[in-house]
PDB file of the backbone (N, CA, C, O) and the ligand in Angstrom, with CONECT records:
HET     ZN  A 101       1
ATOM      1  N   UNK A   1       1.034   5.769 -15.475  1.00  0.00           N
ATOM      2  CA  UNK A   1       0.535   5.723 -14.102  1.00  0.00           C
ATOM      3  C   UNK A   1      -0.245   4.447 -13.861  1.00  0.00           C
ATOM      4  O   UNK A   1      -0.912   3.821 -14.685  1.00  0.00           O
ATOM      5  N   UNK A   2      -0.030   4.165 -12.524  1.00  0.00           N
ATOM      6  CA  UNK A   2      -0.967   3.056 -12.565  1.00  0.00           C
ATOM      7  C   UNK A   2      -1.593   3.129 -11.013  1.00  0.00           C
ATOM      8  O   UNK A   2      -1.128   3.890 -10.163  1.00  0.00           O
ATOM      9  N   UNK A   3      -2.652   2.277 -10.785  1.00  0.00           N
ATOM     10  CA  UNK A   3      -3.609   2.722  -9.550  1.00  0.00           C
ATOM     11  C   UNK A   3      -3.781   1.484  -8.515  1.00  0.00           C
ATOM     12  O   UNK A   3      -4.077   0.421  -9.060  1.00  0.00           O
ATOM     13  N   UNK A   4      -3.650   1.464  -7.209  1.00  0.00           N
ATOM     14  CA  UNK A   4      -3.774   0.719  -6.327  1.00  0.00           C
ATOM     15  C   UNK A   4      -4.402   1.198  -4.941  1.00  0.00           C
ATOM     16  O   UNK A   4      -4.327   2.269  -4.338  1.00  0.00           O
ATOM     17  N   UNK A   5      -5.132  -0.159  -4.632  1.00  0.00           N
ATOM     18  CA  UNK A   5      -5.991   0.956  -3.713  1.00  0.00           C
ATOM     19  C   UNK A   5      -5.505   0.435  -2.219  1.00  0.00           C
ATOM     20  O   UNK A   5      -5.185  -0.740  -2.041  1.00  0.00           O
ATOM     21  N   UNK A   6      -5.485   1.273  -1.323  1.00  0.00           N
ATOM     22  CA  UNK A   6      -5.251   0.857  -0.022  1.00  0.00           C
ATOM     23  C   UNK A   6      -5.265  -0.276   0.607  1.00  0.00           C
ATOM     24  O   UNK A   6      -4.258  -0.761   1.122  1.00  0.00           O
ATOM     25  N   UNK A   7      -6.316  -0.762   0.624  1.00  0.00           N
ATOM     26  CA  UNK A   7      -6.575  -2.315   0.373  1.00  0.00           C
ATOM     27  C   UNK A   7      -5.539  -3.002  -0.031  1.00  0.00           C
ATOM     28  O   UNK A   7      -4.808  -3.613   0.749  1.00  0.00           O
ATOM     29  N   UNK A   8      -5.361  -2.964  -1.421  1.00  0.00           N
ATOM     30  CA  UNK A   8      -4.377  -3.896  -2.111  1.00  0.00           C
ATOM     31  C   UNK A   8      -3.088  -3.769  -1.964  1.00  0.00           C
ATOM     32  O   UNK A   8      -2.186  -4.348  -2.570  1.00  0.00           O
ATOM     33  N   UNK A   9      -3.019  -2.717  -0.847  1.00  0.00           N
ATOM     34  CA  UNK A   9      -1.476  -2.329  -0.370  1.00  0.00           C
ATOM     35  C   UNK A   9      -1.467  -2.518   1.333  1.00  0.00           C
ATOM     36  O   UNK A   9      -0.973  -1.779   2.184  1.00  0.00           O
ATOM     37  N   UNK A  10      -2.261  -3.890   1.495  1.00  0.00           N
ATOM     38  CA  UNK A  10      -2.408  -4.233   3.454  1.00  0.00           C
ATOM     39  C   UNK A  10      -2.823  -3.476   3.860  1.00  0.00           C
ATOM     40  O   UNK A  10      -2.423  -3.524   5.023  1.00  0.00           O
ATOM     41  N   UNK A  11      -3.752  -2.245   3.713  1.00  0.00           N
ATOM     42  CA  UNK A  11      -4.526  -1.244   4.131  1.00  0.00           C
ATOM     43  C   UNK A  11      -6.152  -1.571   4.436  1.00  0.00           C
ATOM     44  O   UNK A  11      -6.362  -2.765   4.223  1.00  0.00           O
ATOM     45  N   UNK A  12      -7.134  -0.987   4.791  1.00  0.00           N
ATOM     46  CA  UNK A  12      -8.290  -1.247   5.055  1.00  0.00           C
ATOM     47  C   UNK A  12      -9.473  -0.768   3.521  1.00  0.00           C
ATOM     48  O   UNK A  12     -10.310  -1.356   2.835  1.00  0.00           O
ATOM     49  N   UNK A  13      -8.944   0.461   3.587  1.00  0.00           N
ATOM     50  CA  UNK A  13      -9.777   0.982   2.757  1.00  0.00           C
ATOM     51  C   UNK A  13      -9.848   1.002   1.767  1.00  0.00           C
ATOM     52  O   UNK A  13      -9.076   0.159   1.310  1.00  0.00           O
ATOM     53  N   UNK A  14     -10.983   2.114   0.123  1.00  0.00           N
ATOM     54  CA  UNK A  14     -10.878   1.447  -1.251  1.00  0.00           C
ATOM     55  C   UNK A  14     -10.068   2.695  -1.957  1.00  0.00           C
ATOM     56  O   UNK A  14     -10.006   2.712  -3.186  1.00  0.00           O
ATOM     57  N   UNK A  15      -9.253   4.065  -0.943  1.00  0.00           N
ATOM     58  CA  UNK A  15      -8.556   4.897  -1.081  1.00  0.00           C
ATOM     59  C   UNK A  15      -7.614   5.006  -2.446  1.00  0.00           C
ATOM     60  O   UNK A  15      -6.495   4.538  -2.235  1.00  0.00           O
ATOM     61  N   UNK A  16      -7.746   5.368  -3.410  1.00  0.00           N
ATOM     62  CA  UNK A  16      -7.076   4.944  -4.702  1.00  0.00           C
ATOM     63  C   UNK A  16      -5.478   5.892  -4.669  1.00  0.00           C
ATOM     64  O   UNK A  16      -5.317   7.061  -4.319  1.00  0.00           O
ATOM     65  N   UNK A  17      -4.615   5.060  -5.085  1.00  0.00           N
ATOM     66  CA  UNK A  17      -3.418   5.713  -4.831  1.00  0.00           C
ATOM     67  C   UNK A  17      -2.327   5.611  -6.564  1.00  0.00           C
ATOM     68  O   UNK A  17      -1.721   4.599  -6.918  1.00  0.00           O
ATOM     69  N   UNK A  18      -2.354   6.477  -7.071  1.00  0.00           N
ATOM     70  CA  UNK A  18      -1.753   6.553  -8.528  1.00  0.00           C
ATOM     71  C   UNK A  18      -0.331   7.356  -8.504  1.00  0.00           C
ATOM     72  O   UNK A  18      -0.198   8.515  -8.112  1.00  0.00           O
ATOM     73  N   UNK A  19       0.411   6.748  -8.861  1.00  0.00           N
ATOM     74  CA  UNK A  19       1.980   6.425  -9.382  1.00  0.00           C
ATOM     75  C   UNK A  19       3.018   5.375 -10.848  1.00  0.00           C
ATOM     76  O   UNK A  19       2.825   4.377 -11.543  1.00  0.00           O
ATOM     77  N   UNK A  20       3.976   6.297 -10.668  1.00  0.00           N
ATOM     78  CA  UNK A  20       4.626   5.607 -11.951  1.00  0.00           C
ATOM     79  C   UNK A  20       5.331   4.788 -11.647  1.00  0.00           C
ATOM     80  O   UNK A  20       6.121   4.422 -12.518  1.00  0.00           O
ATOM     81  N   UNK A  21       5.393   4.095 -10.263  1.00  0.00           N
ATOM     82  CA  UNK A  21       6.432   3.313  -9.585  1.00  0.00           C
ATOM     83  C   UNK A  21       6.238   2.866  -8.829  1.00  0.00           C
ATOM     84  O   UNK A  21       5.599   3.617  -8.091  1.00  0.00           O
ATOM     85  N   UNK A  22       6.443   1.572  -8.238  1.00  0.00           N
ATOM     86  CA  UNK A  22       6.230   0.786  -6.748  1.00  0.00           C
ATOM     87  C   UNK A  22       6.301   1.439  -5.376  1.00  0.00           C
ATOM     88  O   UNK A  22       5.520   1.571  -4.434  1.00  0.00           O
ATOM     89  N   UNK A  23       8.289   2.001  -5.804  1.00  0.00           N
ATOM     90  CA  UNK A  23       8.290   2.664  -4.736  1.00  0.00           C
ATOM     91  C   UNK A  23       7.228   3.836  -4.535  1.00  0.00           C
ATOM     92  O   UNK A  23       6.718   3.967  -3.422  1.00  0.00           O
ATOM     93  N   UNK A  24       6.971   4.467  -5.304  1.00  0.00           N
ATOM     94  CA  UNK A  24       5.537   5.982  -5.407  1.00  0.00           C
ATOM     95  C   UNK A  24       4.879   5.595  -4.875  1.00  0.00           C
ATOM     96  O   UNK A  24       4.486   6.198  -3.876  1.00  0.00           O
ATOM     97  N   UNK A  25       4.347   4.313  -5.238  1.00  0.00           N
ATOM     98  CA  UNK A  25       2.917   3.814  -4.790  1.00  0.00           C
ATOM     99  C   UNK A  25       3.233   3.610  -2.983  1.00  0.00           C
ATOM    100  O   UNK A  25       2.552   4.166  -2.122  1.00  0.00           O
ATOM    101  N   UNK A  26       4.107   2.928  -2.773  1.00  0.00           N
ATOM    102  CA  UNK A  26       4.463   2.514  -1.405  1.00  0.00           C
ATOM    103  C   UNK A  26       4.299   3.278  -0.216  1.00  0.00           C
ATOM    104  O   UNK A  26       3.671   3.000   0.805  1.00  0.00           O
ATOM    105  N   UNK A  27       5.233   4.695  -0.633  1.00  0.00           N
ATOM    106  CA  UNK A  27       5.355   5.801  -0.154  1.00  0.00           C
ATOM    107  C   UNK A  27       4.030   6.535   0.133  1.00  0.00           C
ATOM    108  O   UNK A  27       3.795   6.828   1.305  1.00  0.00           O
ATOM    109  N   UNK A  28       2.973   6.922  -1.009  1.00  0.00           N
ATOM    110  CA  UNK A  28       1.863   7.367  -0.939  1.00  0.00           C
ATOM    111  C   UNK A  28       0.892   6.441   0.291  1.00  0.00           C
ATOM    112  O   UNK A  28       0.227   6.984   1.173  1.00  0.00           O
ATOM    113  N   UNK A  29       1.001   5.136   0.108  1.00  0.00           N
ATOM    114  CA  UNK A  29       0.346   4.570   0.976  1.00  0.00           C
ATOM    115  C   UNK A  29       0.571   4.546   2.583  1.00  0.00           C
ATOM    116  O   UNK A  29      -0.305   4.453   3.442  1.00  0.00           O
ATOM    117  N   UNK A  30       2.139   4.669   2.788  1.00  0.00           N
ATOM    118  CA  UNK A  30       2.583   4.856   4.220  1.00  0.00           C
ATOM    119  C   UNK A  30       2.004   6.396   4.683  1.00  0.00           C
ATOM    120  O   UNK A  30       1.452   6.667   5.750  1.00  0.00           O
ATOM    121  N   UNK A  31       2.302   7.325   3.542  1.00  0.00           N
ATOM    122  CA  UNK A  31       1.760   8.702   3.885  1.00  0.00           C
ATOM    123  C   UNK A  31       0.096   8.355   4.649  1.00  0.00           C
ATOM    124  O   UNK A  31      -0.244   8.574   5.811  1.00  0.00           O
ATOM    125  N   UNK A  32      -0.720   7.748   3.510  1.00  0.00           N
ATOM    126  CA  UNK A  32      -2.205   8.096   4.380  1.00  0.00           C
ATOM    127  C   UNK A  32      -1.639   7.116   4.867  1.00  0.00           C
ATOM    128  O   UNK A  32      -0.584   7.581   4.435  1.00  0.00           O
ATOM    129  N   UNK A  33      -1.215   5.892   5.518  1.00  0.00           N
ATOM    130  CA  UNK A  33      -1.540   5.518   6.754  1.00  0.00           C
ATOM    131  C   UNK A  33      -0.957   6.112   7.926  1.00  0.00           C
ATOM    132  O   UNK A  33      -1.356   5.647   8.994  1.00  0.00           O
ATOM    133  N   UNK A  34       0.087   7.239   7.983  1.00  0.00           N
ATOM    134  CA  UNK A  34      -0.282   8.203   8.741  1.00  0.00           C
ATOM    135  C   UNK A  34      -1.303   8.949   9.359  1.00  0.00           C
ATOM    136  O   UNK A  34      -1.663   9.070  10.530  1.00  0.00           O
ATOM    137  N   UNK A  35      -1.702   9.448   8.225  1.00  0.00           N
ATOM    138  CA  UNK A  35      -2.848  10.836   8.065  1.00  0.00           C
ATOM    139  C   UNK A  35      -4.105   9.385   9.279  1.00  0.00           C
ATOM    140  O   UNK A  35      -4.432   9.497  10.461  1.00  0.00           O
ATOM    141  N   UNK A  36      -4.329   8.626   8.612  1.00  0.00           N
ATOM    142  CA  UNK A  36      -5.426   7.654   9.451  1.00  0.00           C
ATOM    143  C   UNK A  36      -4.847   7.395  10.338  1.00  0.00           C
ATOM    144  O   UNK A  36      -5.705   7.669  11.177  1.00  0.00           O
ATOM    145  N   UNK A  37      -3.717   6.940  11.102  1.00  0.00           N
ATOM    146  CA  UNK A  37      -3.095   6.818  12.068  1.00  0.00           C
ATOM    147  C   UNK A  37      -3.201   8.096  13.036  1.00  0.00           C
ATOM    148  O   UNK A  37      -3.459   7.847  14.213  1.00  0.00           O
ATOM    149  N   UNK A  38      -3.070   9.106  12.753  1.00  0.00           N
ATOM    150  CA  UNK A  38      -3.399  10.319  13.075  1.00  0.00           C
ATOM    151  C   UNK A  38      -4.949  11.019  13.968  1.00  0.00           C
ATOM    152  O   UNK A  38      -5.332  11.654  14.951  1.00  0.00           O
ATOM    153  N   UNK A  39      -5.349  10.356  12.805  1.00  0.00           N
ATOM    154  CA  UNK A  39      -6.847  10.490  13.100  1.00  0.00           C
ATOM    155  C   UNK A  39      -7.443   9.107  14.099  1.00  0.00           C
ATOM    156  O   UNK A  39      -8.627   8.813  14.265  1.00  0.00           O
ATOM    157  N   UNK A  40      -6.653   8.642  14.480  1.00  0.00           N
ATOM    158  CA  UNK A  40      -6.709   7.326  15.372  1.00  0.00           C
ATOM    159  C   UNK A  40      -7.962   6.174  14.995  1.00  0.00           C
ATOM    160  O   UNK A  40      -8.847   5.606  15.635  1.00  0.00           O
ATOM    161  N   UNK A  41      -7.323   6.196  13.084  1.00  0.00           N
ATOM    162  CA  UNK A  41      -9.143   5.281  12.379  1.00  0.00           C
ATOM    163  C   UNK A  41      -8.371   4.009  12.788  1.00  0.00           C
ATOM    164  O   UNK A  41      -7.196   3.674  12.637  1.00  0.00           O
ATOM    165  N   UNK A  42      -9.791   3.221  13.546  1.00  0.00           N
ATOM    166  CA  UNK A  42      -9.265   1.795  14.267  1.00  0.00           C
ATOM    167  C   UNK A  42      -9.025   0.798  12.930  1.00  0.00           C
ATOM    168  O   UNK A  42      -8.007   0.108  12.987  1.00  0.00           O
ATOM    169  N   UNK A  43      -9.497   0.720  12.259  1.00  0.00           N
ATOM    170  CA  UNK A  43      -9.644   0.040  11.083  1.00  0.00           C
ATOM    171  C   UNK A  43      -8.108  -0.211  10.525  1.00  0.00           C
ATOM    172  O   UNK A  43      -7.612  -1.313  10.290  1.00  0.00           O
ATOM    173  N   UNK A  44      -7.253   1.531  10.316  1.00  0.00           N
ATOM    174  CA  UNK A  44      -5.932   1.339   9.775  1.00  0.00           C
ATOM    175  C   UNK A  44      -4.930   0.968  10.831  1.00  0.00           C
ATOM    176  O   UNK A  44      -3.863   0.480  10.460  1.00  0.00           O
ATOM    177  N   UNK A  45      -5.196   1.173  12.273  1.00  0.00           N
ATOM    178  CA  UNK A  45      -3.855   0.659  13.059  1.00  0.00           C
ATOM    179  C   UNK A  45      -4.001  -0.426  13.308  1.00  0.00           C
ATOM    180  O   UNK A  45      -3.013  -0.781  13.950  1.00  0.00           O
ATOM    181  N   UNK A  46      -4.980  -1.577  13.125  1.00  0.00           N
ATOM    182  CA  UNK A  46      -5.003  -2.468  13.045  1.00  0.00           C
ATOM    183  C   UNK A  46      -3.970  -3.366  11.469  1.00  0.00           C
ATOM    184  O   UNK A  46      -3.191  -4.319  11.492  1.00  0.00           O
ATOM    185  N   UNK A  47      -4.286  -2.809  10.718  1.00  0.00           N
ATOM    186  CA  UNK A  47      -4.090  -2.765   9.683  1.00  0.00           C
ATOM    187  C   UNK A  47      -2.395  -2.854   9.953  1.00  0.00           C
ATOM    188  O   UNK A  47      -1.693  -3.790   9.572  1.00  0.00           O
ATOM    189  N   UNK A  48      -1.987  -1.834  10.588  1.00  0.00           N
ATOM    190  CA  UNK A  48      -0.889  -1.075  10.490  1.00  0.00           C
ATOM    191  C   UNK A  48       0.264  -2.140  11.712  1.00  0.00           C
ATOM    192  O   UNK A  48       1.447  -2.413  11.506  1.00  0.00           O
ATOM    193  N   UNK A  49      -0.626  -2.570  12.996  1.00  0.00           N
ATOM    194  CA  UNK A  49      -0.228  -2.795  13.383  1.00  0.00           C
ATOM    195  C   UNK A  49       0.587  -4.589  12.948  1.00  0.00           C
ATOM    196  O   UNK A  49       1.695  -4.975  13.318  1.00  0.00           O
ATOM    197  N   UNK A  50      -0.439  -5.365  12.077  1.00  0.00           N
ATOM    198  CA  UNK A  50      -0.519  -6.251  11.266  1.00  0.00           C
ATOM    199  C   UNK A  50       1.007  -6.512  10.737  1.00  0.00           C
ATOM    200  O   UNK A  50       1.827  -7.424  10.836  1.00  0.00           O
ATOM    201  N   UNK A  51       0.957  -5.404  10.208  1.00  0.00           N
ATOM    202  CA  UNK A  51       2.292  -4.918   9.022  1.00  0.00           C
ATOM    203  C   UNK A  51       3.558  -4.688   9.876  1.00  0.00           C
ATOM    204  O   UNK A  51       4.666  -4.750   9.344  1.00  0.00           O
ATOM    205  N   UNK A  52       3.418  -4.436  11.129  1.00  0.00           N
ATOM    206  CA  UNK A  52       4.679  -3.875  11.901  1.00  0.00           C
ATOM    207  C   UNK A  52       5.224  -5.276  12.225  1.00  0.00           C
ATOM    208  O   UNK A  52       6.417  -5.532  12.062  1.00  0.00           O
ATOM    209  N   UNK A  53       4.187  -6.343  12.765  1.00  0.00           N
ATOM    210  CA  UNK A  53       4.401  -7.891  12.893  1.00  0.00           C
ATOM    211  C   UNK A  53       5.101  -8.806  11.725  1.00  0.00           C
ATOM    212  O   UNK A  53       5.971  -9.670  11.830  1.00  0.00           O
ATOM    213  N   UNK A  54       4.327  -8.245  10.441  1.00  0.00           N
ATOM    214  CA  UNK A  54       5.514  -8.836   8.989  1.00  0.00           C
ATOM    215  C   UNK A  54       6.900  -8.179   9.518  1.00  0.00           C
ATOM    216  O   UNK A  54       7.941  -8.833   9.593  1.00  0.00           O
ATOM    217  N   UNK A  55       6.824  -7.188   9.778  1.00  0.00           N
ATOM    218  CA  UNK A  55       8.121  -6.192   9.408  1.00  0.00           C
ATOM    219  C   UNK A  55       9.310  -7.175  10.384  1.00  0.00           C
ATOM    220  O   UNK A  55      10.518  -7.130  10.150  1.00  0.00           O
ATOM    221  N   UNK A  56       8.855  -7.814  11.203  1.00  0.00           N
ATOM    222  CA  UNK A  56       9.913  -8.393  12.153  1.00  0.00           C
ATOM    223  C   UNK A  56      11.086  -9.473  11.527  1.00  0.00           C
ATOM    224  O   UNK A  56      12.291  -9.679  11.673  1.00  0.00           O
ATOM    225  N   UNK A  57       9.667 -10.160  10.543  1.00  0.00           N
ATOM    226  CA  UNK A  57      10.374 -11.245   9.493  1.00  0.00           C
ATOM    227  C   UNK A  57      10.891 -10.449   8.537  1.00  0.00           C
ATOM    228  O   UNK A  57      10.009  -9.745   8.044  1.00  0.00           O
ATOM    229  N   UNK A  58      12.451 -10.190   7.857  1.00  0.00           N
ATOM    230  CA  UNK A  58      12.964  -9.446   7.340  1.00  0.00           C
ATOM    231  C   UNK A  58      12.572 -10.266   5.584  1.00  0.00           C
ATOM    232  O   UNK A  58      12.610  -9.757   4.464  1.00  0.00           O
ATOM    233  N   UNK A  59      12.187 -11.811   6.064  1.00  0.00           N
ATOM    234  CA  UNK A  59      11.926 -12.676   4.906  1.00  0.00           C
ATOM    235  C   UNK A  59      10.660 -12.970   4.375  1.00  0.00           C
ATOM    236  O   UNK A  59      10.266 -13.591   3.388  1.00  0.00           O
ATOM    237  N   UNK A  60      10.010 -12.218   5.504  1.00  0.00           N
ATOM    238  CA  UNK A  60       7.963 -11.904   5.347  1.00  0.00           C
ATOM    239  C   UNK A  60       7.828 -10.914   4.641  1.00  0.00           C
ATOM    240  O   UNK A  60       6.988 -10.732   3.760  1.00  0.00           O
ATOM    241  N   UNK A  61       8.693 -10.192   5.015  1.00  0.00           N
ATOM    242  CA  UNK A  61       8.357  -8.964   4.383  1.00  0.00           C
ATOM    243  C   UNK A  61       9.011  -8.400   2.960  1.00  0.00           C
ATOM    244  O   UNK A  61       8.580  -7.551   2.179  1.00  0.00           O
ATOM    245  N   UNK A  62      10.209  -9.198   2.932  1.00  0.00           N
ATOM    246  CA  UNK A  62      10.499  -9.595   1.985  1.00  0.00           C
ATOM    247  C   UNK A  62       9.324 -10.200   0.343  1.00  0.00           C
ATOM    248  O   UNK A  62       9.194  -9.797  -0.813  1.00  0.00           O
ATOM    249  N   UNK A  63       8.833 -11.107   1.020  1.00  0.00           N
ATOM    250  CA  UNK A  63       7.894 -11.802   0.154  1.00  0.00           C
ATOM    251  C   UNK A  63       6.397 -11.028  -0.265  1.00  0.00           C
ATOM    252  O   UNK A  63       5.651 -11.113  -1.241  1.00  0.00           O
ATOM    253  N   UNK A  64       6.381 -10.312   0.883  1.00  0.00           N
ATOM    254  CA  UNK A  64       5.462  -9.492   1.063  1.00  0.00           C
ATOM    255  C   UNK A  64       5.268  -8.054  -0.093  1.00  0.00           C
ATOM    256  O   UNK A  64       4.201  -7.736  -0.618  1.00  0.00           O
ATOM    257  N   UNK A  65       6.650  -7.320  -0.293  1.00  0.00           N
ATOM    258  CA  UNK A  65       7.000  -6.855  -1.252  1.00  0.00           C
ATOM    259  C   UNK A  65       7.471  -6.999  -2.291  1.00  0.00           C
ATOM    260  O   UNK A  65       7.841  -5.957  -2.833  1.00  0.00           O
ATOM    261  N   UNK A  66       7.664  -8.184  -2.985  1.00  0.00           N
ATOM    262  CA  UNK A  66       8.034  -8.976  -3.554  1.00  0.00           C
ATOM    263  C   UNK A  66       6.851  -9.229  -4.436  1.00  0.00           C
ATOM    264  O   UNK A  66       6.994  -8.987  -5.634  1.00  0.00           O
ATOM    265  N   UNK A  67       5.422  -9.794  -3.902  1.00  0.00           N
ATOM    266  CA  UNK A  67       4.397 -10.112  -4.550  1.00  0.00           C
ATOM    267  C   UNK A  67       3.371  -8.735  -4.947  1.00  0.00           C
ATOM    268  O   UNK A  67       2.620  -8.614  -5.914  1.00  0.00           O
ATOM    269  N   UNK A  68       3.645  -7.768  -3.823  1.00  0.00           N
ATOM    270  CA  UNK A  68       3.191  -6.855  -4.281  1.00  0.00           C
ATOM    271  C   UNK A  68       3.841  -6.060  -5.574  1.00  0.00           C
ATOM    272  O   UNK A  68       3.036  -5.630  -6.400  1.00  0.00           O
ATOM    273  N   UNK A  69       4.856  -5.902  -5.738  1.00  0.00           N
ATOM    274  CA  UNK A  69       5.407  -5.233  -6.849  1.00  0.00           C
ATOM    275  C   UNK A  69       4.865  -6.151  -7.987  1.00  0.00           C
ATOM    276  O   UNK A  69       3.863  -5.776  -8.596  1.00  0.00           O
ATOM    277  N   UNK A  70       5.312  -7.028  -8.228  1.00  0.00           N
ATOM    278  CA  UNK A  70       4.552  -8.586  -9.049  1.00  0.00           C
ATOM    279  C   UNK A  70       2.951  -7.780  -9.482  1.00  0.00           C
ATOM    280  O   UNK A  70       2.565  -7.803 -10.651  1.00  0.00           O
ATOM    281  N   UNK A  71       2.302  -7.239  -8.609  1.00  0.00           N
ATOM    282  CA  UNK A  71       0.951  -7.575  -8.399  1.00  0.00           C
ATOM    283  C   UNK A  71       0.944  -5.779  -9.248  1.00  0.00           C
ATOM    284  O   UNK A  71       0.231  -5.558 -10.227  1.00  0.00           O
ATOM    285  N   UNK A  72       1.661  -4.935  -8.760  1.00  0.00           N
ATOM    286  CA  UNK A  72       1.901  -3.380  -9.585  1.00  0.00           C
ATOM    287  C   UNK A  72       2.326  -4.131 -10.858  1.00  0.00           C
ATOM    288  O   UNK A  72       1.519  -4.176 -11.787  1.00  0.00           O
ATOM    289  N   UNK A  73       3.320  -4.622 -10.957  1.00  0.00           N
ATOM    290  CA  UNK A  73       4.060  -4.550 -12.861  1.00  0.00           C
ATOM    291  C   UNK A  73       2.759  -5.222 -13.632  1.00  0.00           C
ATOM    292  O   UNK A  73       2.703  -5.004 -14.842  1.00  0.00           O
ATOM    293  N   UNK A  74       1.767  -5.974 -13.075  1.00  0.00           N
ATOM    294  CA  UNK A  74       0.858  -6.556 -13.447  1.00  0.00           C
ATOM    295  C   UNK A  74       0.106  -5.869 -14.397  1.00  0.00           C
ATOM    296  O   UNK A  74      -0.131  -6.086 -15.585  1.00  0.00           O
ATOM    297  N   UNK A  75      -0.245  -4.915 -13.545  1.00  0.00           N
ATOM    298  CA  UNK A  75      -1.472  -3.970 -13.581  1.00  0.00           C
ATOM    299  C   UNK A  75      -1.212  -3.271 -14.894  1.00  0.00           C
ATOM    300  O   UNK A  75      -0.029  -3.169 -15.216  1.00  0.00           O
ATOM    301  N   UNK A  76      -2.321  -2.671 -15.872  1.00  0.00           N
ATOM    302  CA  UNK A  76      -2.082  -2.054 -16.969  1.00  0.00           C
ATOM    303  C   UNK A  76      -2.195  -0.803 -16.708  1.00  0.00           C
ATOM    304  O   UNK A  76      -3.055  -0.451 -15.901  1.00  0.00           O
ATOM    305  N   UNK A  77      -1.433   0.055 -17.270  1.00  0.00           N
ATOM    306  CA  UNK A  77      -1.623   1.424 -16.839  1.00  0.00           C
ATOM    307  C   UNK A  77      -2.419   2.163 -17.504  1.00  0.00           C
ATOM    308  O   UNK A  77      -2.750   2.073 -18.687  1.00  0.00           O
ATOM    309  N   UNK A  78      -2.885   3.292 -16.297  1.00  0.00           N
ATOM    310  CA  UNK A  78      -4.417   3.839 -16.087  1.00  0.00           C
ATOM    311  C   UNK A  78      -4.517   4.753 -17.891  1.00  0.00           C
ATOM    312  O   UNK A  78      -3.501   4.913 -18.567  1.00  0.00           O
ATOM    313  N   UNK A  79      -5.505   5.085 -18.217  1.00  0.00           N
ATOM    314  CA  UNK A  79      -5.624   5.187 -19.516  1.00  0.00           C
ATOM    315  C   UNK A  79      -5.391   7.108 -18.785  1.00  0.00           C
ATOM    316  O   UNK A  79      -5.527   7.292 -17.575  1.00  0.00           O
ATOM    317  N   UNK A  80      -5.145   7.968 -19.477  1.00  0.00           N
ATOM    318  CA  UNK A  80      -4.930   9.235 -19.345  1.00  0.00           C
ATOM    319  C   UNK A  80      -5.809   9.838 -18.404  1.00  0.00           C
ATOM    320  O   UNK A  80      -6.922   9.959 -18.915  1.00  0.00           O
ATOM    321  N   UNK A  81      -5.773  10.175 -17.482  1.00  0.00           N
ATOM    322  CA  UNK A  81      -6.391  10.985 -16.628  1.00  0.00           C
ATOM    323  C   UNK A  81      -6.401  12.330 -16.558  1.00  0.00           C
ATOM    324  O   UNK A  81      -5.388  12.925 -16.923  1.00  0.00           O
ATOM    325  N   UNK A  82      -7.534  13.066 -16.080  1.00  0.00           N
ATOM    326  CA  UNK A  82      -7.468  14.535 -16.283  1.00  0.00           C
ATOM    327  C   UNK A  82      -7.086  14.936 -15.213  1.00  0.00           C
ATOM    328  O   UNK A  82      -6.919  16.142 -15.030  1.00  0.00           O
TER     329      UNK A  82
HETATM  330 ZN    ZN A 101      -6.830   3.390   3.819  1.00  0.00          ZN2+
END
């Protein structure tokens, strides 16, 4: 498993998100930026809205996921958790 926090996934917050996979991690993070989207926190649709503007560049966003995965395989995985 390994851990990334909202933040480090174009998000606002220090929300810790643990998975065995990029895609996991990805997924978990779109989930709460729902749940905050939801809750109409200004902080994440800003955030969110940010990300919808990469999303246009198919080659931004590209790079965008690209460095982030880079930035997951990086990471050492989390020592056993209870
Ligand atoms: Zn967040």
């Amino acid at each position: 498993m390994k851990t990334m926090t909202c933040k480090q996934l174009g998000g606002v917050c220090d929300k810790k998100f643990h998975a065995e996979t990029f895609e996991e991690i990805t997924e978990m993070s779109k989930q709460h930026g729902m749940e905050m989207f939801q809750k109409g926190d200004e902080a994440h649709l800003k955030a969110m809205r940010e990300m919808q503007e990469l999303m246009k560049s198919p080659q931004e966003m590209k790079e965008w996921f690209d460095n982030k995965r880079m930035e997951f395989e990086a990471l050492p995985d989390d020592i056993d958790q209870v």
